[in-house]
N, C-alpha and C positions, 0 to 999 in steps of 0.2 A: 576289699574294703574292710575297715577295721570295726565289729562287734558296736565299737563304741559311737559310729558313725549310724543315724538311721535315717532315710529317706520319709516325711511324712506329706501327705496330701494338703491342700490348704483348710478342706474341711477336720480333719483331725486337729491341726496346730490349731483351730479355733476352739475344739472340743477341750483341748489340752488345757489352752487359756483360761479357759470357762472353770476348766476343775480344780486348777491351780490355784486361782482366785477364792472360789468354794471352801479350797482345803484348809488355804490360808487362812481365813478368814473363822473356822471351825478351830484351828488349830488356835487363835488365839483367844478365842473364848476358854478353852481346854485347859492352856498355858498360863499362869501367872503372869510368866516371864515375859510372855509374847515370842515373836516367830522371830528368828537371828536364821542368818545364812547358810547354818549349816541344817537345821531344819527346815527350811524350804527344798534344801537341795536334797532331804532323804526326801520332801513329801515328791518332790519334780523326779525321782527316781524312781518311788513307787507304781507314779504315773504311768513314765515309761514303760517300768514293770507289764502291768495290767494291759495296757496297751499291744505290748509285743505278745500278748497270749492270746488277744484279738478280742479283749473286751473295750465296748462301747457304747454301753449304758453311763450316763452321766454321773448317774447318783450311787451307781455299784462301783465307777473307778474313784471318786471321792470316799466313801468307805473305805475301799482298799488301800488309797493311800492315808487316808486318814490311821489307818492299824498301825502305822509308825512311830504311834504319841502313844507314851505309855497311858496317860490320859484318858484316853479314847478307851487304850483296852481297857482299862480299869473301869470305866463308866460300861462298856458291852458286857464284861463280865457280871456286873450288877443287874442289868437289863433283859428282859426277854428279845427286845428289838435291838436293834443298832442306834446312836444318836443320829438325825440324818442333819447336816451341815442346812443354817437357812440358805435359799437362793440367792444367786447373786442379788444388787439392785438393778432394775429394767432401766436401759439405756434408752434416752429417745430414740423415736424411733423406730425401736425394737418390736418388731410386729409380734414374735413367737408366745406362743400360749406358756403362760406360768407354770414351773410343776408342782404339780398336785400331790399332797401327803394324803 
């Protein structure tokens, strides 16, 4: 099977969604320009990154993809903390507890 091929669980593609979304959504606070296809597709690569090194903390792989936008670094470099991306918005429905800063 080819590297580029990866088998994920239904729980992770949801994980993934969730971060995507996040990253997105941090990236275009970050960006004037806003999020075009080719940076969605470094932050969905990042993802994968993190993912295949077997992290799965929500807000640690948003980070990490997030570090793709020079933005970002730019803003960590200034910061003692990291920026952390706000939460999605809660879908009806959605029973799971908010995360907490």
């Amino acid at each position: 099977m080819s590297p580029r091929y990866v088998r994920l669980d239904p729980e992770t593609v949801r994980l993934l969604d969730r971060c995507i979304a996040q990253a997105e959504g941090a990236a275009t606070r970050l960006n004037r320009d806003g999020v075009d296809e080719v940076m969605r597709m470094r932050l969905a690569s990042a993802l994968m990154e993190a993912i295949s090194l077997g992290e799965r903390d929500e807000e640690r792989l948003v980070a990490f993809a997030l570090q793709v936008l020079p933005a970002y670094r730019e803003r960590l470099a200034k910061s003692s903390t990291p920026p952390l991306p706000d939460p999605p918005p809660r879908v009806r429905g959605d029973r799971r507890a908010p995360l907490l800063r």
